[in-house]
BALUM-133311 format. One line per field, with one value per atom (N, C-alpha, C): residue in one letter; x, y, z. Coordinates in steps of 0.001 Angstrom, whole numbers, plus 500000, padded with zeros to 6 digits. Example, Ala and Ser with C-alpha at 12.3 -4.5 7.8 and 13.67 -1.06 7.14 Angstrom:
// residues 2
residu = A, A, A, S, S, S
east = 513190, 512300, 513200, 512850, 513670, 512900
north = 494310, 495500, 496700, 497750, 498940, 500030
up = 507800, 507800, 507800, 507080, 507140, 507870
END
This chain:
// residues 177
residu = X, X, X, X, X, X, X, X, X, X, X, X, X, X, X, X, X, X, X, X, X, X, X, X, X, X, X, X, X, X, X, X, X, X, X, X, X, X, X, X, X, X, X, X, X, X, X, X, X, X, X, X, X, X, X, X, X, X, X, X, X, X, X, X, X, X, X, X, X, X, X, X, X, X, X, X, X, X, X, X, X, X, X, X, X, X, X, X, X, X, X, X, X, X, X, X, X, X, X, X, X, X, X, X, X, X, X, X, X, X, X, X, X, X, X, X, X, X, X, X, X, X, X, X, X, X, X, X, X, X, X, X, X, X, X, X, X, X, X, X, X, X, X, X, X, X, X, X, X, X, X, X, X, X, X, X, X, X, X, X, X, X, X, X, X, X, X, X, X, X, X, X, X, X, X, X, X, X, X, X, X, X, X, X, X, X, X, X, X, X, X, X, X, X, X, X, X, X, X, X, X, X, X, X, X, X, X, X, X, X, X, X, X, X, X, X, X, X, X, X, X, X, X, X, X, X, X, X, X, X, X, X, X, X, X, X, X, X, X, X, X, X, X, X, X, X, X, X, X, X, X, X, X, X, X, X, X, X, X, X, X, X, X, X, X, X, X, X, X, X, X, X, X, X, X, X, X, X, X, X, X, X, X, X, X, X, X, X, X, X, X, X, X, X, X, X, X, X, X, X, X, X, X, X, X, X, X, X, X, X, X, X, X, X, X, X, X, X, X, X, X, X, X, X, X, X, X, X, X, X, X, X, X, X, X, X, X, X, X, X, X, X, X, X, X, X, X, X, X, X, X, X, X, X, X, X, X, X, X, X, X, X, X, X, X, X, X, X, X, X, X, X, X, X, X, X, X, X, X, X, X, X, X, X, X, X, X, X, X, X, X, X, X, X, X, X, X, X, X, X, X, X, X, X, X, X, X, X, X, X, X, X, X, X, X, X, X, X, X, X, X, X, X, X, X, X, X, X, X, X, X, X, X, X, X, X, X, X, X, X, X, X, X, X, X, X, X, X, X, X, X, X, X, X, X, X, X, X, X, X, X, X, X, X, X, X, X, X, X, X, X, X, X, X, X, X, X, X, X, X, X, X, X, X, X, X, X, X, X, X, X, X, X, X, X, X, X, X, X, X, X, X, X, X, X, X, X, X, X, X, X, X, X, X, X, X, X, X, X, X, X, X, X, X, X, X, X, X, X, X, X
east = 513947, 514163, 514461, 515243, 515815, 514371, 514945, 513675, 513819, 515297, 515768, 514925, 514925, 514744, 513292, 512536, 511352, 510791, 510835, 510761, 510607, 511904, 511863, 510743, 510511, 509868, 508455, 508024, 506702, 506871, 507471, 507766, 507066, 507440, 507494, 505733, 505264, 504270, 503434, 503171, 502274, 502063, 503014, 503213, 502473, 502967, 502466, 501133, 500162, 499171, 498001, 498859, 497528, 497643, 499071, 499386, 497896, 498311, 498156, 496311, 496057, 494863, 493949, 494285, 492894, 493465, 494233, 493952, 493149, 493193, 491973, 490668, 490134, 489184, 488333, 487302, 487057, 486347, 486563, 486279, 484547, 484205, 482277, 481947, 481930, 481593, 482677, 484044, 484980, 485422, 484655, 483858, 485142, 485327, 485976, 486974, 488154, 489408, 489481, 490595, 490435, 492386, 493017, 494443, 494747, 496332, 496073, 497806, 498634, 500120, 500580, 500228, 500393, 500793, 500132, 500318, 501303, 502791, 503823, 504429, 503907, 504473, 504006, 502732, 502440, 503456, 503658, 504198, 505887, 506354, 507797, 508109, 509372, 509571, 509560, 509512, 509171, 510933, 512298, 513487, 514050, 513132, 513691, 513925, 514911, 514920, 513893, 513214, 512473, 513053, 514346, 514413, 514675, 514933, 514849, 513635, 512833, 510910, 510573, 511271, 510939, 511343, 512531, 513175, 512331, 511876, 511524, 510245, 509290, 507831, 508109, 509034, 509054, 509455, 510025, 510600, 509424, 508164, 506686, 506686, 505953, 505112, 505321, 507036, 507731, 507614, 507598, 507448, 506057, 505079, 503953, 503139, 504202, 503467, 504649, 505144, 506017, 504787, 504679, 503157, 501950, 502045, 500378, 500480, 501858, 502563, 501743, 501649, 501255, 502345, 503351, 504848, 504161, 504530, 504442, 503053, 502010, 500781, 500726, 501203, 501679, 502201, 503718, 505286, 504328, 503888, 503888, 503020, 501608, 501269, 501737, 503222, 503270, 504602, 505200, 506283, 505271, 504560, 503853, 503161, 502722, 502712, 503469, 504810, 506255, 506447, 506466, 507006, 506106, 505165, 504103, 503653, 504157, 504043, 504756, 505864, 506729, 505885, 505430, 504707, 503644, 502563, 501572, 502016, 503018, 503132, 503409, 504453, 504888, 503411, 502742, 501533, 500368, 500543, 499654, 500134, 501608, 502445, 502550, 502851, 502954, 504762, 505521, 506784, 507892, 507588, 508514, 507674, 506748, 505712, 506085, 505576, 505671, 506711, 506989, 508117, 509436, 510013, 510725, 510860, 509469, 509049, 508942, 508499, 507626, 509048, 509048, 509830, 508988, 507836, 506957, 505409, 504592, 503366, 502389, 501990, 500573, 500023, 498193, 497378, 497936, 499174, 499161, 500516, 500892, 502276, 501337, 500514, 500098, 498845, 497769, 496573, 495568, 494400, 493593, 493142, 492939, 492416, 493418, 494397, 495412, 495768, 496116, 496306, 495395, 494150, 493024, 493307, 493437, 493059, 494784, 495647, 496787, 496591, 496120, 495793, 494491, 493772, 492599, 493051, 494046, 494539, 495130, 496199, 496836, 496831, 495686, 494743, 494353, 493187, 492627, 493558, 494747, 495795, 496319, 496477, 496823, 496185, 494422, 493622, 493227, 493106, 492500, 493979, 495114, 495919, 496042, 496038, 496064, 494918, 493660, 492485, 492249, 493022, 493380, 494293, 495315, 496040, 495376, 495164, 494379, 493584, 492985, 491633, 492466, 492991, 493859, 493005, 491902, 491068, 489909, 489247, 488168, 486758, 486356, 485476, 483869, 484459, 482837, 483770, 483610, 484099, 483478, 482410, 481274, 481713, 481928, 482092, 483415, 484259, 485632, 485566, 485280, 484929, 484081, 482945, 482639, 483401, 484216, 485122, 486536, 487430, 487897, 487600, 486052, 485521, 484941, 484647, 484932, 485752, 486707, 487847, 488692, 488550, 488983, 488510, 486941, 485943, 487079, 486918, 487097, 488627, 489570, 490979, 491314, 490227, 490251, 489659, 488430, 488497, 489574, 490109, 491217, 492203, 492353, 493837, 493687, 492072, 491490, 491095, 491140, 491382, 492221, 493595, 494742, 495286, 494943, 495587, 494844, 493846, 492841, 493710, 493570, 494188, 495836, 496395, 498015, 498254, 498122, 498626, 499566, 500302, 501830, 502570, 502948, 503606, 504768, 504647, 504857, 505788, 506891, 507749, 508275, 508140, 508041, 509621, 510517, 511646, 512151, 512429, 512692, 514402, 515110, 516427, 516324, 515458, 515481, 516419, 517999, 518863, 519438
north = 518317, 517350, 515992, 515159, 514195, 512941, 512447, 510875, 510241, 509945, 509139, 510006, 511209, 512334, 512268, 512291, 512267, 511088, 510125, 508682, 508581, 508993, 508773, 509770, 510813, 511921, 511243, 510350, 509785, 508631, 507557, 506793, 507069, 508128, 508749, 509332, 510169, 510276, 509453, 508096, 506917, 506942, 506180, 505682, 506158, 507849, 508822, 508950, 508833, 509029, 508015, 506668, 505279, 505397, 505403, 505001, 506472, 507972, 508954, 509620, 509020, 509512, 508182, 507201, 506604, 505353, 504819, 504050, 504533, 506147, 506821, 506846, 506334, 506248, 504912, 504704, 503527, 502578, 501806, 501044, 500837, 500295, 499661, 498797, 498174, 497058, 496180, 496668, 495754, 495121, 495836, 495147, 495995, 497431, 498031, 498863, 498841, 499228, 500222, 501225, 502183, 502215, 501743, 501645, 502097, 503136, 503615, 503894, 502739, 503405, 502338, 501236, 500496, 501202, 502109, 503060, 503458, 503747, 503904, 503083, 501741, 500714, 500813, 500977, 501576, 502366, 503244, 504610, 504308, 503507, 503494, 503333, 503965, 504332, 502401, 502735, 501378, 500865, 501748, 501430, 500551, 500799, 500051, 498138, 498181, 496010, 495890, 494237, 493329, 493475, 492950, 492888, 493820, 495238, 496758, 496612, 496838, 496819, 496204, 494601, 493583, 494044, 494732, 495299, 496045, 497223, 498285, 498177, 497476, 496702, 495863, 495284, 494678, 495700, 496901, 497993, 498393, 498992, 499467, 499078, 497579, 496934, 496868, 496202, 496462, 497686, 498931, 499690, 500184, 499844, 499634, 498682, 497795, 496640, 497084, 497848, 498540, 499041, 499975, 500696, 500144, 499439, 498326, 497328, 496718, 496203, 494462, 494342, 493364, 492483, 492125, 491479, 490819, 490965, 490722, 490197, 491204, 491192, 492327, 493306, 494097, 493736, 493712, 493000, 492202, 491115, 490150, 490149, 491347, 491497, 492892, 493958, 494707, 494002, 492683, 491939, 491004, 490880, 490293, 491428, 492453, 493157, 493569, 493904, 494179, 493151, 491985, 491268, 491217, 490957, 490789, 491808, 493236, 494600, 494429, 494105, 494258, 493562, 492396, 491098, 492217, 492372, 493039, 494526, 495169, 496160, 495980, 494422, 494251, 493962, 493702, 492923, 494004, 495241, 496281, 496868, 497319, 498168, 497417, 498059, 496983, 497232, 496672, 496602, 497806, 498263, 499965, 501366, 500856, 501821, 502473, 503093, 503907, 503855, 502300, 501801, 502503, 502906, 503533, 505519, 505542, 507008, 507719, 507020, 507524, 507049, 507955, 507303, 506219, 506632, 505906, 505633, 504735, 504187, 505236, 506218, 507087, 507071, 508273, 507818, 508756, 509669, 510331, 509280, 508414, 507580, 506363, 505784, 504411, 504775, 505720, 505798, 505377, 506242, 505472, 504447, 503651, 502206, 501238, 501487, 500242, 500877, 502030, 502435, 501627, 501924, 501950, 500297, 499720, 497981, 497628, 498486, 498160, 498206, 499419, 499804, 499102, 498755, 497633, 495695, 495548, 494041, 494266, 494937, 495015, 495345, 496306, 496502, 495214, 494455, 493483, 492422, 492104, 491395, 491586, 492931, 493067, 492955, 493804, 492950, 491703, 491035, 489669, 488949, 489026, 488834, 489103, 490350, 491170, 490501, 490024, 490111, 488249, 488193, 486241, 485913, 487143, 486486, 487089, 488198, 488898, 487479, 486875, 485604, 484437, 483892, 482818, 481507, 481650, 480674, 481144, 480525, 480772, 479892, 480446, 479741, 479877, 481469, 482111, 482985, 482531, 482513, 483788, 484126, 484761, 486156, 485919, 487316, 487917, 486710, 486771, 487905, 487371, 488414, 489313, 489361, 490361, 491673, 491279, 492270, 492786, 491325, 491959, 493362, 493066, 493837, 495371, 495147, 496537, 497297, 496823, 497263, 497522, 496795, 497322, 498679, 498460, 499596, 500785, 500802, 501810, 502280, 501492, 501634, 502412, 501780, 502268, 503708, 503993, 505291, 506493, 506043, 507129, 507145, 506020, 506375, 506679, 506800, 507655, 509416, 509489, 510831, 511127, 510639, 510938, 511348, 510346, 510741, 512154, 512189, 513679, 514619, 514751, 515736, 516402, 515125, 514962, 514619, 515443, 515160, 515401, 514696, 513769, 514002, 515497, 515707, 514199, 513742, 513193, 513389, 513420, 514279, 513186, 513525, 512844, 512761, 511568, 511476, 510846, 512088, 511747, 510978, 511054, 509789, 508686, 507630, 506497, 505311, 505734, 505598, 505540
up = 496127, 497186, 496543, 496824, 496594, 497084, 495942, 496066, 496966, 498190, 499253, 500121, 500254, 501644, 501257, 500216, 500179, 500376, 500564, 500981, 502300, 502370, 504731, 505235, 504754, 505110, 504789, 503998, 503776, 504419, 504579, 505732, 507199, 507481, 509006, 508686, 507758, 507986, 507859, 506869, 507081, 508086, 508626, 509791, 511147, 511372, 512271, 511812, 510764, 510462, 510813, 510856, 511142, 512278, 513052, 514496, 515136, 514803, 516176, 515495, 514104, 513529, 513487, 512529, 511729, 512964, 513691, 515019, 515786, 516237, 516881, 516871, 515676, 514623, 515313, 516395, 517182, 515460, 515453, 514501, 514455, 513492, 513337, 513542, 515062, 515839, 515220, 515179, 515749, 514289, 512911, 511683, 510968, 510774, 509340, 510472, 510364, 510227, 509005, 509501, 508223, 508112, 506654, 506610, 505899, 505685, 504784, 504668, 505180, 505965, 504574, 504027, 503152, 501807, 501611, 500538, 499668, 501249, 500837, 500056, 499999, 499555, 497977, 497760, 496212, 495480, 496392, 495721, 495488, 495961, 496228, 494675, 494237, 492723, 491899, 490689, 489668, 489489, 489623, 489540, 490515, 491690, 493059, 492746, 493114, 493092, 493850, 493657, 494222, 495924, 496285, 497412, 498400, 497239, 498159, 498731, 497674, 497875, 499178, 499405, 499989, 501779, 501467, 502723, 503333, 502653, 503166, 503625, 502717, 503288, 504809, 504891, 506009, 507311, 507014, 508035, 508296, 507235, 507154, 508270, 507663, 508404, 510340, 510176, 511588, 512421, 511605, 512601, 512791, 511910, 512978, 513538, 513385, 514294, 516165, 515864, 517148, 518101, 517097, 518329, 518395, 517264, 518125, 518889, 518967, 520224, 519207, 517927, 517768, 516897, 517425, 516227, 514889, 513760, 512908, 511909, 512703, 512340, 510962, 510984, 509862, 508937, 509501, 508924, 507716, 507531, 507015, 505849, 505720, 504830, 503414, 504404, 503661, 502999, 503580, 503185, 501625, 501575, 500538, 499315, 499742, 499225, 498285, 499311, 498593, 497411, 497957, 496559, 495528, 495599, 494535, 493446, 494421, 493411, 492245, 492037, 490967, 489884, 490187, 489281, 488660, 489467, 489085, 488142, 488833, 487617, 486585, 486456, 484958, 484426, 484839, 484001, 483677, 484347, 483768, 483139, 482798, 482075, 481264, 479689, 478499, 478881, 477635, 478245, 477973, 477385, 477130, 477656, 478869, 479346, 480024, 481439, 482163, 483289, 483207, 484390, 483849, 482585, 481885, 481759, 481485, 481099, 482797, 483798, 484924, 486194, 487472, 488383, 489379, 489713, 490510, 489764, 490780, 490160, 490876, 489447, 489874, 488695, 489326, 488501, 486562, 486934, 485601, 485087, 485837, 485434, 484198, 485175, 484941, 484029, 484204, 483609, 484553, 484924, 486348, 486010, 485201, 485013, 485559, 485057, 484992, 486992, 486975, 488670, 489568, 489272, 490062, 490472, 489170, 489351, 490042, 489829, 490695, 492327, 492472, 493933, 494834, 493357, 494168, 494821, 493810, 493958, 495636, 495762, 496440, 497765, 497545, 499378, 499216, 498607, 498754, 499231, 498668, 499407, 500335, 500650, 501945, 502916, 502541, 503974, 503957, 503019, 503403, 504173, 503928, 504622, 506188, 506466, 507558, 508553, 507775, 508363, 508958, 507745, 508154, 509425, 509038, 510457, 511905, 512111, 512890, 513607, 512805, 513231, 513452, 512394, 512643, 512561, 511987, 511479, 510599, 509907, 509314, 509642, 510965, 511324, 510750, 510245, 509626, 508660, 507519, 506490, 505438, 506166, 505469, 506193, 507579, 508127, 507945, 508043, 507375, 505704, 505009, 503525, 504219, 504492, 504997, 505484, 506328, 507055, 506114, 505598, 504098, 503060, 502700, 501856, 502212, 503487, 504397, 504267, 504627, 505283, 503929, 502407, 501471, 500927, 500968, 500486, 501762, 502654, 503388, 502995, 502669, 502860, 501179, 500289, 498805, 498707, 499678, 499819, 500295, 501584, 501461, 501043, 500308, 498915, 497889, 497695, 496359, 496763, 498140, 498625, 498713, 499229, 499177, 498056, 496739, 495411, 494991, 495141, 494475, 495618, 496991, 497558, 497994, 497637, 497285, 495999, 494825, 493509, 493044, 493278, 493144, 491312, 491116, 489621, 489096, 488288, 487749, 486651, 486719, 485266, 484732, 482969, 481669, 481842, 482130, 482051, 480307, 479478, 478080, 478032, 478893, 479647, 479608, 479282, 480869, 480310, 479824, 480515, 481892
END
């Protein structure tokens, strides 16, 4: 299967998965959200340009801020996401590393350390983002992190289930021409 067709085909399931499953999921007094549609945005291959990345995070985000009927409450943190990934991978990959050898960022591409602390920055940016605009002030600043750190703990769990129960082959591209 082609990396384009396998893309849209994971696209569509994020998506279908927060919207018709973990939205279903009544939240813990309103406290931890469980997200996990962001992901795609991890995974999207290390060859892609900055402003492909940038595009397609913003389609994410757009189309599920469609069915939560909330405009650009999504959009805006998987649009930051998007850009900032590239930064962060150059800075965990040394420079003839895995962005070369590997097509996308996983835990047998990157190594789970350098993964783990990739996939931890980046939820964390995305919810404290998500969770800032959601409020639109910081009146309690305390519950504010509070709910952040939730909602990361929770969101870091099922993309550390996801990776153990979707293990994603990885082939040694000896090319990278």
């Amino acid at each position: 299967m082609s990396d384009l067709v396998r893309n849209i085909i994971r696209f569509f399931l994020f998506i279908l998965i927060q919207v018709y499953v973990l939205f279903r999921i009544p939240p813990i007094h309103s406290f931890v959200v469980a997200y996990l549609y962001f992901l795609y945005i991890l995974w999207l291959p290390f060859n892609m340009p900055r402003i492909a990345v940038t595009l397609v995070s913003f389609l994410l985000g757009l189309s599920l801020d469609f069915f939560t009927k909330t405009p650009g409450l999504h959009a805006a943190p998987c649009v930051l996401i998007g850009y900032l990934r590239p930064f962060l991978i150059n800075i965990l990959i040394p420079q003839e590393g895995a962005d070369k050898s590997y097509k996308s960022p996983s835990p047998t591409s990157m190594g789970w350390a350098p993964y783990a602390t990739y996939v931890l920055i980046l939820t964390f940016i995305h919810n404290f983002y998500l969770v800032l605009l959601e409020w639109l002030s910081v009146k309690s600043f305390i519950f504010l992190l509070g709910k952040v750190v939730a909602t990361t703990g929770i969101s870091l769990l099922l993309i550390m289930i996801t990776e153990l129960l979707f293990y994603r082959k990885e082939k040694f591209r000896t090319n990278s021409a």
